[in-house]
Backbone as a printed PyTorch tensor [residue, N CA C, xyz], in Angstrom:
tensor([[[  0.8380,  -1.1860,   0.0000],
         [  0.0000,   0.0000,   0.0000],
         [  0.8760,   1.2400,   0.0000]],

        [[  0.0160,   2.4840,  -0.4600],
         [  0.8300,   3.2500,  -0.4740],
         [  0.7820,   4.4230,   0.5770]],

        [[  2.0540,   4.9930,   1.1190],
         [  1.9040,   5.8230,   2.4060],
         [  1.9930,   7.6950,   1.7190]],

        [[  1.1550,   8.0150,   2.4430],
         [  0.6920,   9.9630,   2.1440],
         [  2.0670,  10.4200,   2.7690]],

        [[  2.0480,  11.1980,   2.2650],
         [  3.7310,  12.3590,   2.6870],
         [  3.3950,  12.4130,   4.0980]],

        [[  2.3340,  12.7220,   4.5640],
         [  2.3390,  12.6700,   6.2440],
         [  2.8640,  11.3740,   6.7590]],

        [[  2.6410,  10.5450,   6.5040],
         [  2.7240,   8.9930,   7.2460],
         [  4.1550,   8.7850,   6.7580]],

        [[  4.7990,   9.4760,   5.5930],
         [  6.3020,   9.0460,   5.7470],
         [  6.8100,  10.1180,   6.6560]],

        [[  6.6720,  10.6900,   6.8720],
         [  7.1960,  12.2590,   7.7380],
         [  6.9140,  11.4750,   8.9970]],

        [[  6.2120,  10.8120,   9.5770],
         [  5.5990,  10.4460,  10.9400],
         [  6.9510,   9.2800,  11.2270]],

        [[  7.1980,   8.6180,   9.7960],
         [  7.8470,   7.1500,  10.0900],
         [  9.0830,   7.3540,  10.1310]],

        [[  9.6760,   8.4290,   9.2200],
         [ 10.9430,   9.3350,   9.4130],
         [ 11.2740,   9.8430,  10.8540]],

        [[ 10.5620,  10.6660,  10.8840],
         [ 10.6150,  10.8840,  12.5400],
         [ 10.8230,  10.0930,  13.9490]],

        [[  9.8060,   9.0050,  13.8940],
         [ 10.3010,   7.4680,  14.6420],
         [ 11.5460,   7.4780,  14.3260]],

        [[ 11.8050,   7.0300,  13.1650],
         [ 13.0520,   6.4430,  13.2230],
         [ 14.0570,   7.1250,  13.5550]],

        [[ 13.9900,   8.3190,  12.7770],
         [ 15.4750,   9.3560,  13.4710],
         [ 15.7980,   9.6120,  14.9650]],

        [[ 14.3600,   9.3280,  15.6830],
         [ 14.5010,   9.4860,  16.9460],
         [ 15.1050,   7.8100,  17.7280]],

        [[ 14.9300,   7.1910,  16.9500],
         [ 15.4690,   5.7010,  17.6160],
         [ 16.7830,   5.6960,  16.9190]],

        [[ 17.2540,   6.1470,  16.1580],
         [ 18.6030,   5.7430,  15.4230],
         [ 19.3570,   6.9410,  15.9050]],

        [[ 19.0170,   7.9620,  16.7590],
         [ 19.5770,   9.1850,  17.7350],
         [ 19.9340,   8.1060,  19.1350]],

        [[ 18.7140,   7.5570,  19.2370],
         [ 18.9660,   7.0740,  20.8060],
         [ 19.6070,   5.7370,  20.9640]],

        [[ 19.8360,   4.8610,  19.6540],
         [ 20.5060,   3.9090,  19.6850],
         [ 22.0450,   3.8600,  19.4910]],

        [[ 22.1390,   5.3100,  18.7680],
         [ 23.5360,   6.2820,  18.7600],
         [ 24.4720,   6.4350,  19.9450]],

        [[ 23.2390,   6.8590,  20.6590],
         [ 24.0540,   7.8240,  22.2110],
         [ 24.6060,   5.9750,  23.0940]],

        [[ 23.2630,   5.5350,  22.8080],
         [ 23.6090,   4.1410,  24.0050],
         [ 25.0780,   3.7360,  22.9480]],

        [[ 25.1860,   3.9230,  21.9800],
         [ 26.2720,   2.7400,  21.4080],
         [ 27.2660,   3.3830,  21.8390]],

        [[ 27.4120,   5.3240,  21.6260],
         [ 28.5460,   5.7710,  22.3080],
         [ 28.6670,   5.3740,  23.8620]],

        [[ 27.9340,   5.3210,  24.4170],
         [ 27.7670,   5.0400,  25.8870],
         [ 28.7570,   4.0650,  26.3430]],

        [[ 28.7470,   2.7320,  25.1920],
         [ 28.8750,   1.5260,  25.6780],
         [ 28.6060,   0.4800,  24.6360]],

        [[ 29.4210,   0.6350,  23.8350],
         [ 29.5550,  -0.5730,  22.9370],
         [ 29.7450,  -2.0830,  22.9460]],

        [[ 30.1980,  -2.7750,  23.8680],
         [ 29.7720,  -3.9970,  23.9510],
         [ 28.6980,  -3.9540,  24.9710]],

        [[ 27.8430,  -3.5500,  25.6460],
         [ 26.5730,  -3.4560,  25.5090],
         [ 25.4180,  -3.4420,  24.8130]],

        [[ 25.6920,  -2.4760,  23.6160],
         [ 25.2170,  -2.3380,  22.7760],
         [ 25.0760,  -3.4580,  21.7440]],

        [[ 26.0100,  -4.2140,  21.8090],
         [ 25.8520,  -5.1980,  20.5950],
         [ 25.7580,  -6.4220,  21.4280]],

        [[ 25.3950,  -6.5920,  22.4150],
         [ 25.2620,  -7.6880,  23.2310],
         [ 23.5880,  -7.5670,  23.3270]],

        [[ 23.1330,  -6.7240,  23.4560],
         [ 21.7290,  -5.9090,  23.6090],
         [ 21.2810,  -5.8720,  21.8880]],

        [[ 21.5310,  -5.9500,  20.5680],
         [ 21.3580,  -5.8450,  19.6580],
         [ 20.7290,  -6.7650,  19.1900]],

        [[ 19.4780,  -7.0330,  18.4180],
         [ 18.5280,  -8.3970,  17.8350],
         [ 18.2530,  -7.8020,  16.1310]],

        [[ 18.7260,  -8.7480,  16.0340],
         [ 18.4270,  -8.3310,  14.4470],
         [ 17.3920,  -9.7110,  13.6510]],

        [[ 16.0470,  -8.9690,  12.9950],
         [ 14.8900, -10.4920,  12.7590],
         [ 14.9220,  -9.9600,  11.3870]],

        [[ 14.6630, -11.0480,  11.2830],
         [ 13.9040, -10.9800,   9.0990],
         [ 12.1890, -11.0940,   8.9350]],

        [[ 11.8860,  -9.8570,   8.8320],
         [ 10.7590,  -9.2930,   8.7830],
         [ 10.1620, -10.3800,   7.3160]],

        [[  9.3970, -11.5870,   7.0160],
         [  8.6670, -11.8770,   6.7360],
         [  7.0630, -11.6640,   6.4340]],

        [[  6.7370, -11.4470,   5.6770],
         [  4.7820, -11.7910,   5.9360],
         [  4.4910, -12.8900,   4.8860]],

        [[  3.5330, -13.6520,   5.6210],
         [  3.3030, -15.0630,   4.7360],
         [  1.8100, -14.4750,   4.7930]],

        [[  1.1880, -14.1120,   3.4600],
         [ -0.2730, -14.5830,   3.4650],
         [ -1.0770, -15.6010,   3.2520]],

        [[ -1.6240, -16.0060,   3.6870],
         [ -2.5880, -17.3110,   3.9600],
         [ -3.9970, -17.1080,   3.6280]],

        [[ -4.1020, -17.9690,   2.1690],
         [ -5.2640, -17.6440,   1.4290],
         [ -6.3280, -19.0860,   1.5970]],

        [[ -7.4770, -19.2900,   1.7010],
         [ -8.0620, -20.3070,   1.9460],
         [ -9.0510, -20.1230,   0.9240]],

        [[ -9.6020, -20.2890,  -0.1290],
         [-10.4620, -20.3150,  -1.1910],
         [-11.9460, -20.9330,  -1.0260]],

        [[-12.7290, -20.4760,  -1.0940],
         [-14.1490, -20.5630,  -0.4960],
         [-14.8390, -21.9970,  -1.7710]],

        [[-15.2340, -22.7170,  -1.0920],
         [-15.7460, -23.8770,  -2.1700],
         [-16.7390, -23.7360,  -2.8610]],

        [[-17.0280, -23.7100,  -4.0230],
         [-18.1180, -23.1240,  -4.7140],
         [-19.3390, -24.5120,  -5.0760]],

        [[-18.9350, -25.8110,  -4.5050],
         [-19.6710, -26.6130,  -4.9570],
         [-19.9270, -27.4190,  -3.4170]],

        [[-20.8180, -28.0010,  -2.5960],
         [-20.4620, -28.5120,  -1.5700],
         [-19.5180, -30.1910,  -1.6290]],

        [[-19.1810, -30.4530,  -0.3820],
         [-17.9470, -31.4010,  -0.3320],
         [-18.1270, -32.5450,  -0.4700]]])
């Protein structure tokens, strides 16, 4: 789907503010930081089930 200039401005914003604060902690303390670090593989599986048009 597609996102309105507001909703990228909103998602921009999140993020700059988490990639500011994940900044300061890494200066803070770097093997913390990467001990504390999770990195996932964002997947979506859709799951389609097709309606029977004749009974079973």
């Amino acid at each position: 789907h597609l996102l309105t200039i507001d909703q990228k401005r909103i998602r921009m914003r999140v993020f700059l503010k988490r990639a500011w604060h994940d900044f300061n902690r890494f200066k803070q303390n770097k093997m913390d930081f990467k001990r504390r670090s999770v990195t996932v593989d964002e997947t979506w599986i859709h799951h389609y089930t097709p309606e029977r048009k004749e009974p079973s």
